[in-house]
DOKE-861285 format. One record per residue: x, y, z of N, C-alpha, C, CB in turn; residue in one letter. Coordinates in nm, 2 decimals, m for minus. Atoms other than C-alpha are relative to their C-alpha. Glycine has a CB too. Example, Ala and Ser with C-alpha at 12.3 -4.5 7.8 and 13.67 -1.06 7.14 Angstrom:
! residues 2
R    nc1    nc2    nc3   cac1   cac2   cac3    cc1    cc2    cc3   cbc1   cbc2   cbc3 rest
R   0.09  m0.12   0.00   1.23  m0.45   0.78   0.09   0.12   0.00  m0.10   0.00   0.12    A
R  m0.09  m0.11   0.00   1.37  m0.11   0.71  m0.08   0.11   0.08   0.04   0.05  m0.14    S
This chain:
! residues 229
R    nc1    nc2    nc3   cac1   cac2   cac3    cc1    cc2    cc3   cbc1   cbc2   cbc3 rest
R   0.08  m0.12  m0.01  m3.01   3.91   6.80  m0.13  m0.02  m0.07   0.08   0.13  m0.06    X
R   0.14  m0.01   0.07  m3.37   3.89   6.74  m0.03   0.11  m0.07  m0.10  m0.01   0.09    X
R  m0.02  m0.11   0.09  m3.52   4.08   6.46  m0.18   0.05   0.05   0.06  m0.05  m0.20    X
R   0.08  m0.12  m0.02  m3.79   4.32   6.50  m0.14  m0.11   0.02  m0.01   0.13  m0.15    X
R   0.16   0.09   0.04  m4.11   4.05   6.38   0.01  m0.10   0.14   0.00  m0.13  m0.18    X
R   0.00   0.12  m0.12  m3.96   3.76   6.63  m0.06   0.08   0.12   0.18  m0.06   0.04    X
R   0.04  m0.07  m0.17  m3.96   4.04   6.96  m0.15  m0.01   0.01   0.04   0.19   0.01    X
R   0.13  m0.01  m0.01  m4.30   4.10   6.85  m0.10  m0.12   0.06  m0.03   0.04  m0.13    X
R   0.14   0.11   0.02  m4.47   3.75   6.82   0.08  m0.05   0.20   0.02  m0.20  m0.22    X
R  m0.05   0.02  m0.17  m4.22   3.68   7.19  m0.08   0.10   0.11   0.20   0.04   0.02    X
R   0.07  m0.07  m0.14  m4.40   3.98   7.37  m0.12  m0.06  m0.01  m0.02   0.18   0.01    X
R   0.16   0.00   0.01  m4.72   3.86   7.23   0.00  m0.16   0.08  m0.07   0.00  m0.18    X
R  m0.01   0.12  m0.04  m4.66   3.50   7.36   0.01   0.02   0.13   0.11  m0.07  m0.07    X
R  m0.05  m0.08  m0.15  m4.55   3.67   7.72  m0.14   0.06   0.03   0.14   0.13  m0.01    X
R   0.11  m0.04  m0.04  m4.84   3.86   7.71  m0.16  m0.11   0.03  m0.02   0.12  m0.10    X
R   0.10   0.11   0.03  m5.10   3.57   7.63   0.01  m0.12   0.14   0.04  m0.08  m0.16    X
R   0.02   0.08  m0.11  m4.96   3.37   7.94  m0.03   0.07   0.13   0.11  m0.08   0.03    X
R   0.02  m0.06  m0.12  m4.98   3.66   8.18  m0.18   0.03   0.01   0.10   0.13   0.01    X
R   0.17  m0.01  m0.01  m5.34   3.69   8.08  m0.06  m0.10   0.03  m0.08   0.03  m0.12    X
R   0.08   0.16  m0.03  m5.42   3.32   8.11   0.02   0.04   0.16   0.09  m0.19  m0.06    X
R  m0.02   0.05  m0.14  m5.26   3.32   8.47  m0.09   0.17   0.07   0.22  m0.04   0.06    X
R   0.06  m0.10  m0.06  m5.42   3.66   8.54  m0.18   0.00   0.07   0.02   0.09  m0.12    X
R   0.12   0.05   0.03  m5.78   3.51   8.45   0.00  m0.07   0.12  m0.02  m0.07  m0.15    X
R   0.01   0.02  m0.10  m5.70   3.30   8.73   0.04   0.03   0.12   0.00  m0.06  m0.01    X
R  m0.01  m0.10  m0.07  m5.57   3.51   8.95  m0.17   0.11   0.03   0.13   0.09  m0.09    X
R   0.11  m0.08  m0.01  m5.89   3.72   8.92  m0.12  m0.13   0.05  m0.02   0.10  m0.17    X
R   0.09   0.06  m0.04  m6.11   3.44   8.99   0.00  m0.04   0.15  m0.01  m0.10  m0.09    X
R  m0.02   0.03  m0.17  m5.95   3.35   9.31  m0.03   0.15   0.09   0.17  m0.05   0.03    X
R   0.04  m0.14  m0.06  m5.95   3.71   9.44  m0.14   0.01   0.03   0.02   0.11  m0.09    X
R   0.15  m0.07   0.00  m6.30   3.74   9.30  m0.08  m0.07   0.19  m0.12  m0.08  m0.20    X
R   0.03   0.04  m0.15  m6.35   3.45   9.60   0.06   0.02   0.12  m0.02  m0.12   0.00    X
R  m0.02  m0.13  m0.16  m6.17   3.63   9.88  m0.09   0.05   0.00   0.11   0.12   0.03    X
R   0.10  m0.09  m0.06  m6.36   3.87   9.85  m0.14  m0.02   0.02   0.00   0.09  m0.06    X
R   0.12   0.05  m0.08  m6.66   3.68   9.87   0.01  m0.04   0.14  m0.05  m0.09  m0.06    X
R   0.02   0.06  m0.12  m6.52   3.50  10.15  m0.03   0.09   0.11   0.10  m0.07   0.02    X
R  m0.02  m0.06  m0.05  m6.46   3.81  10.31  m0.17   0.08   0.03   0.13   0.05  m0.05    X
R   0.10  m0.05   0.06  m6.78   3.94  10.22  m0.01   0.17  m0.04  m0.11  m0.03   0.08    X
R   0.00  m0.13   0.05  m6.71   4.22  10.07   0.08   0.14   0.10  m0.16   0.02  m0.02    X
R   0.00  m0.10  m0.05  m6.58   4.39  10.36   0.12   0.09   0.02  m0.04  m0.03   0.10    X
R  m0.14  m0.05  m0.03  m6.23   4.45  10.31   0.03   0.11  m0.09   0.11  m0.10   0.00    X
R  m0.06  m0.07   0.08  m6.11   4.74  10.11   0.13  m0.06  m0.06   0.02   0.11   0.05    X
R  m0.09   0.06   0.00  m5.78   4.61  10.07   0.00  m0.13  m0.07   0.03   0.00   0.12    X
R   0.07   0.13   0.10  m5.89   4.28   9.94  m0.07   0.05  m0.12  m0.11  m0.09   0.07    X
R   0.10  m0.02   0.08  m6.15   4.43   9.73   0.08   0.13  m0.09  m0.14   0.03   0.08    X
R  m0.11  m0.07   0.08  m5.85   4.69   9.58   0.11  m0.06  m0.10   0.06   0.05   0.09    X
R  m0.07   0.08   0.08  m5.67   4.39   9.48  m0.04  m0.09  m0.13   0.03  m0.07   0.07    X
R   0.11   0.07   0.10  m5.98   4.25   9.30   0.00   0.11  m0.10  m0.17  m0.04   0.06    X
R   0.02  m0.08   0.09  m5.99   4.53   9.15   0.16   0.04  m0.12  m0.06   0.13   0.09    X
R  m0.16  m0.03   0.07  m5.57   4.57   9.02  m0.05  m0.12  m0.10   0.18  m0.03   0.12    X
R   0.01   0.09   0.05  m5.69   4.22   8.89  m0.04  m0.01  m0.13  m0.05  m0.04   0.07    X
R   0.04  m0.03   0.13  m5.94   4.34   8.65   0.08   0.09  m0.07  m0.12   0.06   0.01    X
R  m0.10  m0.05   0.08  m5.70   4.58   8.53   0.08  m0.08  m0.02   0.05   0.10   0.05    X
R  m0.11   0.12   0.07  m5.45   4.32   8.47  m0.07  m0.01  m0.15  m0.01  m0.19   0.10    X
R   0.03   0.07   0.09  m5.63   4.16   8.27  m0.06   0.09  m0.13  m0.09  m0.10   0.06    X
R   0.04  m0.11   0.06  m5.76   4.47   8.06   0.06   0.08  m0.08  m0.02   0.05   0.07    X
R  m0.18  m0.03   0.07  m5.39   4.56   8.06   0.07  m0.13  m0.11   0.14   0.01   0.17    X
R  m0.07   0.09   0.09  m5.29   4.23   7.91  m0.12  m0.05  m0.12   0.06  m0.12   0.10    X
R   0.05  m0.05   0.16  m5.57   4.26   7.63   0.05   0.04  m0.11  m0.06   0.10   0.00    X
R  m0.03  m0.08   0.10  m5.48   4.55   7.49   0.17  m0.02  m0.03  m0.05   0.15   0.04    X
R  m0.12   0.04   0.04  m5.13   4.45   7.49   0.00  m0.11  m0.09   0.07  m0.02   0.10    X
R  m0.01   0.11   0.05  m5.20   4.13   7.34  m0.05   0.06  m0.18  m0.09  m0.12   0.10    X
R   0.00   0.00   0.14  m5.39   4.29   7.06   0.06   0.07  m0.04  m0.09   0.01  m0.06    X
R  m0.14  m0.10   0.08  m5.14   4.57   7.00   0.09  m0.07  m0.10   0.12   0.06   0.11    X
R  m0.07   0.04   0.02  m4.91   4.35   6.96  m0.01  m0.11  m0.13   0.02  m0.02   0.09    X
R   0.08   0.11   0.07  m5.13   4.10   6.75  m0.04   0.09  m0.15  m0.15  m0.07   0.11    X
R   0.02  m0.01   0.11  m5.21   4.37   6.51   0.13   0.08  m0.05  m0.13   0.04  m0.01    X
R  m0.14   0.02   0.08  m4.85   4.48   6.43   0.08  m0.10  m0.04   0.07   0.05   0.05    X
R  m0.10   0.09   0.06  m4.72   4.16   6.37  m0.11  m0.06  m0.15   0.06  m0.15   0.15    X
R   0.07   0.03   0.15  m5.05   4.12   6.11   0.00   0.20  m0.09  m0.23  m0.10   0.05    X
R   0.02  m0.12   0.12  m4.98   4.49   5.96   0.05  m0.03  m0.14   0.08   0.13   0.03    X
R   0.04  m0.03   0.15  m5.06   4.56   5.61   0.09   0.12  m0.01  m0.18   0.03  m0.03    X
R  m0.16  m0.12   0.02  m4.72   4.76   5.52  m0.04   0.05  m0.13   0.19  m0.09  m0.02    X
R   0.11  m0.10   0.12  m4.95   4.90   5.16  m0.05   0.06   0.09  m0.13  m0.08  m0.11    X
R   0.04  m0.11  m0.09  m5.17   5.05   5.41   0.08   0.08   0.12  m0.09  m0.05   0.05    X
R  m0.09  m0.05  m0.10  m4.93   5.11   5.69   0.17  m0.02  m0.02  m0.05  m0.06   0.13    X
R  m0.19   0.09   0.07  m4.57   5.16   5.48   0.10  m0.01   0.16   0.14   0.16  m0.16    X
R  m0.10  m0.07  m0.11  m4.41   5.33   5.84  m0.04  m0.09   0.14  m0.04   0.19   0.03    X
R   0.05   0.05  m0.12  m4.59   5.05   6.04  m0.05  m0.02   0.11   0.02  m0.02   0.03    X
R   0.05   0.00  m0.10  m4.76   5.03   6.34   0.05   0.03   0.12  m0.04  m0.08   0.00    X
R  m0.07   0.01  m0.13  m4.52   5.02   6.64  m0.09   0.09   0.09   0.15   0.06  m0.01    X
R   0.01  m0.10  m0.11  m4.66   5.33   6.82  m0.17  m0.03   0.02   0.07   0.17  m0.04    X
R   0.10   0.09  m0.03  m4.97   5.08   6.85   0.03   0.01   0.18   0.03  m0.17  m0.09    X
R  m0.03   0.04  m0.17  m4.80   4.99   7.19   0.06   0.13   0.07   0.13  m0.14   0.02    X
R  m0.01  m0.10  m0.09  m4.71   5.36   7.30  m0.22   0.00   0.03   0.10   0.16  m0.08    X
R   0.14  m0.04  m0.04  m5.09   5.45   7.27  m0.12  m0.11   0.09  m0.06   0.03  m0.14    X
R   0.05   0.12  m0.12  m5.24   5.11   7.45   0.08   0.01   0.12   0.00  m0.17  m0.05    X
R  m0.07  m0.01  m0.13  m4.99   5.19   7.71  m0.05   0.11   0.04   0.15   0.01   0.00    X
R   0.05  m0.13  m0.01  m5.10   5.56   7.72  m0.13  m0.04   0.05   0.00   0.08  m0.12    X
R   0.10   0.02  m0.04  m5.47   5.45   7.74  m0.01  m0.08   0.13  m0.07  m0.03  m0.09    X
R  m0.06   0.10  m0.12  m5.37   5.18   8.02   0.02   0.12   0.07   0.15  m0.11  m0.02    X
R  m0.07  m0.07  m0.13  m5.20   5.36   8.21  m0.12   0.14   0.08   0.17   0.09  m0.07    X
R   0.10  m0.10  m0.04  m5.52   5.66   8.24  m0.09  m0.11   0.07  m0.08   0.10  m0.13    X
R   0.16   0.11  m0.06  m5.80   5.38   8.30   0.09  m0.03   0.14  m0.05  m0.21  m0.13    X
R  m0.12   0.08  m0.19  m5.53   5.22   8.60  m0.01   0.13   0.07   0.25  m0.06  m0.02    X
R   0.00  m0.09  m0.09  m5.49   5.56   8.74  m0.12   0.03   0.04   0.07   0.09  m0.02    X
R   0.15  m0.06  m0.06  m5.87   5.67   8.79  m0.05  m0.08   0.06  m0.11   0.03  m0.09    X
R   0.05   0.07  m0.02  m5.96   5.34   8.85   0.06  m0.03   0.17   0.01  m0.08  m0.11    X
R  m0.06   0.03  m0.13  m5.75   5.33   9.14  m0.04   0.13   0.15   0.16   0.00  m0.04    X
R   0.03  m0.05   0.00  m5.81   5.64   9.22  m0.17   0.00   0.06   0.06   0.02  m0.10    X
R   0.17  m0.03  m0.06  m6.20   5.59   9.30   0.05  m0.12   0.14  m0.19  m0.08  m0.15    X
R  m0.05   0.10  m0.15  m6.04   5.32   9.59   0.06   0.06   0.09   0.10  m0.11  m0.02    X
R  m0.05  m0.14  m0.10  m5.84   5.62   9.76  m0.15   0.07   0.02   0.12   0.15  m0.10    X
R   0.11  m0.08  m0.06  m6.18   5.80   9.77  m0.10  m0.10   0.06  m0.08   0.08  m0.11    X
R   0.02   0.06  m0.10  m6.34   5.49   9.92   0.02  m0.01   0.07  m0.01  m0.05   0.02    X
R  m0.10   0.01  m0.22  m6.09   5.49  10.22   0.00   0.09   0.02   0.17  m0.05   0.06    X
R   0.05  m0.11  m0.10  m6.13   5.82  10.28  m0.10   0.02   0.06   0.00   0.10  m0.04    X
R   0.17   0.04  m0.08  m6.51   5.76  10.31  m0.01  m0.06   0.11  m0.10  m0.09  m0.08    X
R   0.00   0.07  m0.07  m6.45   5.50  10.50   0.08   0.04   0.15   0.03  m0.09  m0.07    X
R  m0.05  m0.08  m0.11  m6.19   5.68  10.74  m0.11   0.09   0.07   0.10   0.08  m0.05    X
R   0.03  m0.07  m0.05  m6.40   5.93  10.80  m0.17   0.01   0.09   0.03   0.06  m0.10    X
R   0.14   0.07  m0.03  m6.75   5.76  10.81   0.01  m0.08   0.07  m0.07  m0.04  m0.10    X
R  m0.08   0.12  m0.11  m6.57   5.48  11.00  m0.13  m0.14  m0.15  m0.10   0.03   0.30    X
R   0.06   0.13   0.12  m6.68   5.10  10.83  m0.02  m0.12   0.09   0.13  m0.05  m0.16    X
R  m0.03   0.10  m0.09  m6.72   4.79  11.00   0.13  m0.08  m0.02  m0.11  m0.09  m0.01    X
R  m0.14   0.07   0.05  m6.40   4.59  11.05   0.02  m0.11  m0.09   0.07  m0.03   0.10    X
R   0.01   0.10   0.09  m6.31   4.36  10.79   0.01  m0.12   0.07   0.08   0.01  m0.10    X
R  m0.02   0.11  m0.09  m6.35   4.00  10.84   0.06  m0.12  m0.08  m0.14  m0.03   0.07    X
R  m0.16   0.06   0.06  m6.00   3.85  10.71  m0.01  m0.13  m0.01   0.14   0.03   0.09    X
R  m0.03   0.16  m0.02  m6.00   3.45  10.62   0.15  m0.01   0.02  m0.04  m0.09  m0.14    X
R  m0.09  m0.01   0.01  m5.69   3.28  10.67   0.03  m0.05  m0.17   0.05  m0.05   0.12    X
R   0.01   0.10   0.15  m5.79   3.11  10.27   0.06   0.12  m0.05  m0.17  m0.06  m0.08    X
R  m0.08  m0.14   0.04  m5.77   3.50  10.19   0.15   0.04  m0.03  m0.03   0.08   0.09    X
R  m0.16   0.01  m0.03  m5.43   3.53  10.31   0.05  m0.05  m0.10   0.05  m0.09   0.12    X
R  m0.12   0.11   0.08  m5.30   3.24  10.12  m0.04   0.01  m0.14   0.00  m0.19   0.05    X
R   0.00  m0.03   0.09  m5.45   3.37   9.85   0.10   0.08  m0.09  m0.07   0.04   0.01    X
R  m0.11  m0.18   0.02  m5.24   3.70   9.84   0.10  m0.06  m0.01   0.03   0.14   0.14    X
R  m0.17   0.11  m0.05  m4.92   3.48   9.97   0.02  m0.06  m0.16  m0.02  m0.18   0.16    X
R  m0.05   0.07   0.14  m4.95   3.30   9.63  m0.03   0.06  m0.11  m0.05  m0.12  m0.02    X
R   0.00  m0.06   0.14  m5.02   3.58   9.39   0.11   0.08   0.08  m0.16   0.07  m0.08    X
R  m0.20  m0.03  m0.02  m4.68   3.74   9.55   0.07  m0.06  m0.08   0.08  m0.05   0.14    X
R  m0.07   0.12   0.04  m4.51   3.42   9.45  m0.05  m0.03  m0.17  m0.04  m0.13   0.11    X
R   0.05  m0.01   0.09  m4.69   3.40   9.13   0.08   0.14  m0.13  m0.13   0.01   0.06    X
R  m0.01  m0.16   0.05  m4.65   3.80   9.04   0.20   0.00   0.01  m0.11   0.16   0.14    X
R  m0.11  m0.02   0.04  m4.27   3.74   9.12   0.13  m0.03  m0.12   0.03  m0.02   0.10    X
R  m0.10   0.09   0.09  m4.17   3.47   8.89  m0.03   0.07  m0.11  m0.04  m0.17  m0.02    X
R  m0.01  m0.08   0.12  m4.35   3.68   8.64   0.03   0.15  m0.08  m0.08  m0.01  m0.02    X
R  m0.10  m0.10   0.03  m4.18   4.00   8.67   0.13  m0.06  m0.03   0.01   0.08   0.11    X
R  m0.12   0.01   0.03  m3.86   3.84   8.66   0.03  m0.05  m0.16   0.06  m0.09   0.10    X
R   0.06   0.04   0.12  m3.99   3.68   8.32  m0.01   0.11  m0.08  m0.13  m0.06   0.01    X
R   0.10  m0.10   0.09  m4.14   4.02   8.17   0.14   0.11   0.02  m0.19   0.05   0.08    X
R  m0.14  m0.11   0.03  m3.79   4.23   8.26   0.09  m0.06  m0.05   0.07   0.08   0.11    X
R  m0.14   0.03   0.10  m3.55   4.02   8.07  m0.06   0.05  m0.15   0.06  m0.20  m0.01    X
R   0.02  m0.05   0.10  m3.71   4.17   7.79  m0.02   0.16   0.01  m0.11  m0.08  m0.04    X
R  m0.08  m0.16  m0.02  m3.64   4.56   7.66  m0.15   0.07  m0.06   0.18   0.04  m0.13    X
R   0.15  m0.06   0.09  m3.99   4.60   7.47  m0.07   0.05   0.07  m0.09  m0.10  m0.07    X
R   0.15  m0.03  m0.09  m4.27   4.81   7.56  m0.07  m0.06   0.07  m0.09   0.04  m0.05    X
R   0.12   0.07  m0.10  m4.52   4.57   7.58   0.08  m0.08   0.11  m0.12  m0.12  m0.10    X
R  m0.05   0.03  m0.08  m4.29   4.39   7.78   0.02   0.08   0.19   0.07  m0.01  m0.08    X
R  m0.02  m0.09  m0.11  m4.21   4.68   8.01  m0.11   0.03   0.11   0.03   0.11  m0.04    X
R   0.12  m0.02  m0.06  m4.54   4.75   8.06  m0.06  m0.10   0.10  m0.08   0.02  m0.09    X
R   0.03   0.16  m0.11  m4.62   4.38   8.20   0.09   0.00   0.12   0.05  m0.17  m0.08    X
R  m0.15  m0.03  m0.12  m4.31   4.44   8.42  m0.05   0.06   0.10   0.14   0.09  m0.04    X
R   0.04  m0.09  m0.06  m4.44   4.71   8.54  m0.12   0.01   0.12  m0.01   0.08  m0.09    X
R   0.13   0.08  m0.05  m4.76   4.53   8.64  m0.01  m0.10   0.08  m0.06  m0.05  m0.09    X
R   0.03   0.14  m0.08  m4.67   4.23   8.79   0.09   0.05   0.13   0.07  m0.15  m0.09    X
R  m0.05  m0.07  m0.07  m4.41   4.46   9.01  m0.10   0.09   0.16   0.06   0.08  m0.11    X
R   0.12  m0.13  m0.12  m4.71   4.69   9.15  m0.04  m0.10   0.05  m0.16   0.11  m0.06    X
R   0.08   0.11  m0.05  m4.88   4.35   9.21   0.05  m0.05   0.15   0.01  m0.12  m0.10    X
R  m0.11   0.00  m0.11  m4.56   4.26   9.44  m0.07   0.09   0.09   0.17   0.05  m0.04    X
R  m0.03  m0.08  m0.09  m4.56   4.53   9.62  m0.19   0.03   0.10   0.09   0.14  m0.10    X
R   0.17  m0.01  m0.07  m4.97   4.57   9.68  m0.02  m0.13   0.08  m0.14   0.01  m0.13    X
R   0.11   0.08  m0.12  m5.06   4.28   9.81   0.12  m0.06   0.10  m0.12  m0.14  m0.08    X
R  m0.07   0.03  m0.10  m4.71   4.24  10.00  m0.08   0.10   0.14   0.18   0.02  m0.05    X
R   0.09  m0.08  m0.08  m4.92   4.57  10.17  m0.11  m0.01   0.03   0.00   0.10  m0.02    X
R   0.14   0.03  m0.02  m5.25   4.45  10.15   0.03  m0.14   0.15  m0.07  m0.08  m0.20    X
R  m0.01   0.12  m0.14  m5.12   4.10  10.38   0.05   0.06   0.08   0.09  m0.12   0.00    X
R   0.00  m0.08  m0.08  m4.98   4.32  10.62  m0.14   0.08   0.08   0.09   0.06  m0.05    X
R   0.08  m0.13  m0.02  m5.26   4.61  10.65  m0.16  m0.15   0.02   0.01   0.16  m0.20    X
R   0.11   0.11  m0.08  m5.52   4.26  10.69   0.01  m0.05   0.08  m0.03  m0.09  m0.02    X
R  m0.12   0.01  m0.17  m5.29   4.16  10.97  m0.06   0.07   0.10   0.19   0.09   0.00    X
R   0.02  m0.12  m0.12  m5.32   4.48  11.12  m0.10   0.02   0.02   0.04   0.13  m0.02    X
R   0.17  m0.03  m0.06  m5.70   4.52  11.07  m0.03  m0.08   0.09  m0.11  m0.02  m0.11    X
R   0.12   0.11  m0.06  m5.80   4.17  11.22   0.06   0.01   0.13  m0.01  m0.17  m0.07    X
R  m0.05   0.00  m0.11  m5.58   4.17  11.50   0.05   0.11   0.09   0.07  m0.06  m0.02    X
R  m0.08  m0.16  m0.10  m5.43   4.55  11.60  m0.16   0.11  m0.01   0.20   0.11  m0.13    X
R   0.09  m0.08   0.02  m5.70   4.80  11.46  m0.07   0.01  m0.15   0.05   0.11   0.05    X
R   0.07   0.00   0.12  m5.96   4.79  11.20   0.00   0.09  m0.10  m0.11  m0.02   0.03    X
R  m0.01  m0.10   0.06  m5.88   5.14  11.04   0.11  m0.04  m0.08   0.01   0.11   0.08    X
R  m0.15   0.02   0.10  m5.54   4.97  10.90  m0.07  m0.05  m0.09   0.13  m0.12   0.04    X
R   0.05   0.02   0.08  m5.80   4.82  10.63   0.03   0.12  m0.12  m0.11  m0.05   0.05    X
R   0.00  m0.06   0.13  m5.89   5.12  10.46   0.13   0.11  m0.04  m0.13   0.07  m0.02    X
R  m0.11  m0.09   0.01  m5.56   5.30  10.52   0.09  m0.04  m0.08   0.04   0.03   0.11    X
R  m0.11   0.05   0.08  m5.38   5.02  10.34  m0.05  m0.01  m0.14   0.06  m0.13   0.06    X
R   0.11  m0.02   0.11  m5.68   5.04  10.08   0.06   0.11  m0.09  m0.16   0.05   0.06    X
R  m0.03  m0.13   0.05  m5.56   5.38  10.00   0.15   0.04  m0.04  m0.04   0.08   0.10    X
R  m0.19   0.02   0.04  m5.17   5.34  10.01  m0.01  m0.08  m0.10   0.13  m0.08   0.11    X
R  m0.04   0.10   0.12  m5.21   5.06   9.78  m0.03   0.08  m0.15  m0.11  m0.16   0.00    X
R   0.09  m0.04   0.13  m5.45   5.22   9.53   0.10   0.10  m0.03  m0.17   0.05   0.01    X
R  m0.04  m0.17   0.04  m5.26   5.58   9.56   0.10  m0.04  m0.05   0.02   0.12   0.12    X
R  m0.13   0.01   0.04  m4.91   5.40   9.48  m0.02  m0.05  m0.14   0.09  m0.10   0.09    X
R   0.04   0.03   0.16  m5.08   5.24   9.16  m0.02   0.08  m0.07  m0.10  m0.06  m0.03    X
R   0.08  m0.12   0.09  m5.25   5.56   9.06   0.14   0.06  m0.03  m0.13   0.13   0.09    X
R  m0.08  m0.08   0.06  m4.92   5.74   9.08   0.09  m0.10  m0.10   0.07   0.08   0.10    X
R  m0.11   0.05   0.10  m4.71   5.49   8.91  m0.06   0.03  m0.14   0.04  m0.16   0.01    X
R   0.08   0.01   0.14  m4.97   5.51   8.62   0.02   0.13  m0.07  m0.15  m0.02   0.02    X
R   0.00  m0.09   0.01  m5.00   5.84   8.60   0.17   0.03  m0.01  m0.09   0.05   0.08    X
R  m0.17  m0.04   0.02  m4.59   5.86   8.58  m0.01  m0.06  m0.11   0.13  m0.06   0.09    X
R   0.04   0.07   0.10  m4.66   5.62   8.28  m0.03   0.05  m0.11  m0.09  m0.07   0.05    X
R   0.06  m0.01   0.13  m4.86   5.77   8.08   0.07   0.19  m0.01  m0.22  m0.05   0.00    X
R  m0.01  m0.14   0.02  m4.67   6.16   8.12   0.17  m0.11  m0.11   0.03   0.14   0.20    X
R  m0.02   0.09   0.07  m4.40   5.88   7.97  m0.01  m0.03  m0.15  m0.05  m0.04   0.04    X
R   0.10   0.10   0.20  m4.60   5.70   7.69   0.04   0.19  m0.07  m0.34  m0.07   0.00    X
R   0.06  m0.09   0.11  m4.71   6.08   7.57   0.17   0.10  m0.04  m0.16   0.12   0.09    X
R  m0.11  m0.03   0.01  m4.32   6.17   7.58   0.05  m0.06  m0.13   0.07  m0.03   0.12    X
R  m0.09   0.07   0.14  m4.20   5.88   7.35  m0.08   0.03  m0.14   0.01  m0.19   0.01    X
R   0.04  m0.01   0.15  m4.46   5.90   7.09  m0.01   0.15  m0.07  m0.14  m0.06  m0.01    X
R  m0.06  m0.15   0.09  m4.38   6.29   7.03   0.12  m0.05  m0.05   0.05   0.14   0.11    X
R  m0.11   0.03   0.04  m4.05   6.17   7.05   0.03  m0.08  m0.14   0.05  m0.06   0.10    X
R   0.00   0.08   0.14  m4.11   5.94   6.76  m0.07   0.02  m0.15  m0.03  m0.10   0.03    X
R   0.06  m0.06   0.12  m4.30   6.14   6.54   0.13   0.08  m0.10  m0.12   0.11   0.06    X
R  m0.08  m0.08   0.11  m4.13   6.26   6.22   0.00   0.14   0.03  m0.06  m0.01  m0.14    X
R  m0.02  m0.15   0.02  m4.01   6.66   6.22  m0.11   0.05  m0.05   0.11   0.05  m0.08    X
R   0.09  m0.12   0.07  m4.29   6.75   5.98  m0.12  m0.03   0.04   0.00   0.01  m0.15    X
R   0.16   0.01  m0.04  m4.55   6.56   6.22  m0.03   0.09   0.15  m0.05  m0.18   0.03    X
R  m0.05  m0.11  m0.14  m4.42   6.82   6.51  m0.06   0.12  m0.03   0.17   0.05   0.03    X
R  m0.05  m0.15   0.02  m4.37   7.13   6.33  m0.17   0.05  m0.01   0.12   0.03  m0.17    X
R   0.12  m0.07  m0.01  m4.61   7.40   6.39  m0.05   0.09  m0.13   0.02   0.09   0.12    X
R   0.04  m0.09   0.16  m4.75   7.57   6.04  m0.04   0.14   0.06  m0.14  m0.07  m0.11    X
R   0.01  m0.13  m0.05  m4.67   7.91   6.08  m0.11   0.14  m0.12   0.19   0.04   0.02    X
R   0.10  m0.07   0.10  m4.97   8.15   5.97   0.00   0.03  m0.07  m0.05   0.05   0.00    X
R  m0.07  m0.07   0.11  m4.82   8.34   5.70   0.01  m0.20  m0.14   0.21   0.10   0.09    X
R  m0.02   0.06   0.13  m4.81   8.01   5.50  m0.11  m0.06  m0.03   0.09  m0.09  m0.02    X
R   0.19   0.03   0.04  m5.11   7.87   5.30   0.01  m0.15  m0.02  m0.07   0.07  m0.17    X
R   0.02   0.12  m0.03  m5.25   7.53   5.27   0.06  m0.04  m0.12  m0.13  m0.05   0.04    X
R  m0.02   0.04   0.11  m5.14   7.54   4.89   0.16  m0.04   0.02  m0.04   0.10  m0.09    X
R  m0.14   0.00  m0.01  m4.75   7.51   5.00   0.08   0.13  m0.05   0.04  m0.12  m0.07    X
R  m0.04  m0.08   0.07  m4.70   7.84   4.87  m0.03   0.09   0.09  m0.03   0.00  m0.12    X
R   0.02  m0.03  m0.07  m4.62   8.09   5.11  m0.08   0.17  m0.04   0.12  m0.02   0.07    X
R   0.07  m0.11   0.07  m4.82   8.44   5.10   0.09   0.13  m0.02  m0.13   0.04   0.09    X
């Protein structure tokens, strides 16, 4: 049984490789979507989960980096709820951010867009950040920790988006070009809500873990002196 310090410096070690492989993950994307030139939503929704990765596996890394260096004189009760509130902020930035990609495919529905123009390099891009994103969910849930969970949670959506993103490019290039921003918008909208489940969550545990007398409501009748009136 690992003890509290070890978990810490192990998520931080977990988090530090998902960022490296994220870093390139995001560079490849960045060139789909050049290849593509820009025209895909769908692609260019994934570039975007990407930068959030990596954004997400930051702030996890230094959460985690500055509770395993806390200063227990300054902080006797420690840090921990470091990694509710970088989860909390995560999880808002991920949902808006996704969130402005639903309101591009509606634009685009409605305004109509030109059809995207899908490599097959693209493709095998996606195909191998699947394969990538699976080995590292299965990695990031044998562990019970937040920051852990939270990576889980990340590399999971990843699964699942661009298993819908290769499809919904499928469907654009070859069936109808409206499957672009329609799958633009499923992808983003299933990210936004997971996030937004996330962070109603986060703001659950860290009530939950606040001491009784960091709850309680000071009822007016008593004064700031501790001495009631």
């Amino acid at each position: 049984m690992e003890n509290k310090e070890d978990a810490t410096k192990a998520d931080q070690r977990i988090s530090t490789v998902v960022l490296s492989i994220n870093l390139g993950l995001l560079l490849a994307k960045a060139f789909s979507t050049w290849l593509t030139h820009g025209s895909s939503l769908s692609i260019i929704s994934t570039l975007l989960d990407s930068i959030v990765d990596i954004t997400s596996g930051v702030a996890v890394w230094y959460a985690t980096h500055l509770i395993i260096n806390t200063d227990t004189w300054h902080y006797p009760r420690g840090r921990e709820n470091l990694e509710n509130m970088s989860l909390l902020f995560l999880s808002g930035v991920m949902g808006v951010a996704n969130l402005q990609v639903v309101w591009d495919s509606v634009r685009a529905l409605i305004f109509g867009k030109p059809p995207p123009d899908i490599t097959p390099v693209s493709l095998l891009i996606l195909l191998s950040t699947i394969l990538i994103k699976i080995v590292l969910f299965t990695w990031c849930s044998k562990r019970k920790s937040k920051s852990a969970e939270i990576l889980a949670t990340d590399q999971r959506n990843d699964v699942v988006t661009n298993s819908v993103v290769i499809v919904g490019a499928a469907l654009s290039e070859y069936v109808a070009p409206v499957a672009d921003p329609i799958t633009a918008a499923l992808v983003s909208g299933y990210i936004a809500w997971n996030w937004f489940e996330l962070v109603k969550e986060q703001i659950y545990q860290i009530l939950e873990s606040l001491e009784f007398v960091d709850k309680a409501f000071v009822h007016p009748d008593h004064s700031l002196d501790g001495k009631d009136k």
